[in-house]
N, C-alpha and C positions, 0 to 999 in steps of 0.2 A: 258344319261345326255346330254342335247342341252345346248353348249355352244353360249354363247349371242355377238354378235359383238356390239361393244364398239360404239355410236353416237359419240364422242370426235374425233378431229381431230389430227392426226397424231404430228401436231406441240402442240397441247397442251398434250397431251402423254409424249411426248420427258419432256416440261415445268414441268411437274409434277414430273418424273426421276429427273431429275436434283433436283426440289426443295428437294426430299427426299434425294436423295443423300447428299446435304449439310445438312441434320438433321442429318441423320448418323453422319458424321462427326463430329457435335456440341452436339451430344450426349454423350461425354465422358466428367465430369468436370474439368477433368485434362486440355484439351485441349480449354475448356473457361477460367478456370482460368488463361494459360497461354496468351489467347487472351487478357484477363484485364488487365495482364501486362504490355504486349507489347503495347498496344493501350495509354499507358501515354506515353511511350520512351522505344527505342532502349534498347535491352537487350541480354547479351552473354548465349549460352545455361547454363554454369554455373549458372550466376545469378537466373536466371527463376529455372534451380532445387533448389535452396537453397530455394528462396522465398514460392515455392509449397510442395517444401519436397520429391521430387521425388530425384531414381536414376538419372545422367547425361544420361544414354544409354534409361530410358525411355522416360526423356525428347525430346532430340535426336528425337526417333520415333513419338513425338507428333508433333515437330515441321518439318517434313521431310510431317507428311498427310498433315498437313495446309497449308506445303509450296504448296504441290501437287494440292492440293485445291484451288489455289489463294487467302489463305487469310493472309500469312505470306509470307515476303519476305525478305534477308538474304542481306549485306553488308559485305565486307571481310576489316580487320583494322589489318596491321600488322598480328598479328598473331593470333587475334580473330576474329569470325562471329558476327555481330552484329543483330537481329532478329526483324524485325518489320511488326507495320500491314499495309498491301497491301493497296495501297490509289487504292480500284476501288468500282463500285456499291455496293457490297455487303456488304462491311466493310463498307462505308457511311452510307447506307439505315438501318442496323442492328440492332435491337433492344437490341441483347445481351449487344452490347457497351455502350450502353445507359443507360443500368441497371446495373451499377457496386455497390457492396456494400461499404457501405463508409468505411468498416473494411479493404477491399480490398486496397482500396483508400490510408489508412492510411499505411498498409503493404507496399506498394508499395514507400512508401515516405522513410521508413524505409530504405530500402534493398540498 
């Protein structure tokens, strides 16, 4: 079998990683819906479990890849973390935030 060396350049290689890397990421709906929440306002992991219906210890784990990811980022208040989304390129440029369901929308006003 002759393997083929790749014409792409090294830096666009890497570009492509990355990009796939954050699909991973946003491949779980748990972890959008959590980004739809957070993207109106600041939210304690509690809140976010109840709103999605998850355990607090899974939530936790959703919001620890995100955080890892750069697209959540956490504020400490007394004796809560407040969880929000990361003001950088990705979260700006994102389509996901864009398209939020208005049901979502409404939940969120709820909670």
């Amino acid at each position: 079998m002759m393997i083929m060396k790749s014409h792409l350049s090294e830096e666009i290689q890497i570009a492509a990683e990355r990009q796939a890397a954050f699909f991973r990421v946003l491949s779980n709906s748990q972890r959008v819906m959590i980004l739809w929440l957070i993207a109106e306002r600041a939210q304690t992991a509690s809140e976010i479990a109840l709103a999605t219906g998850s355990s607090l210890a899974t939530t936790g784990h959703h919001l620890r890849i995100l955080e890892f990811n750069d697209l959540v980022e956490s504020r400490r208040e007394q004796n809560d973390s407040y969880y929000y989304l990361a003001d950088n390129k990705i979260t700006r440029d994102c389509l996901v935030f864009k398209s939020k369901p208005k049901e979502m929308l409404m939940k969120i006003n709820l909670v």
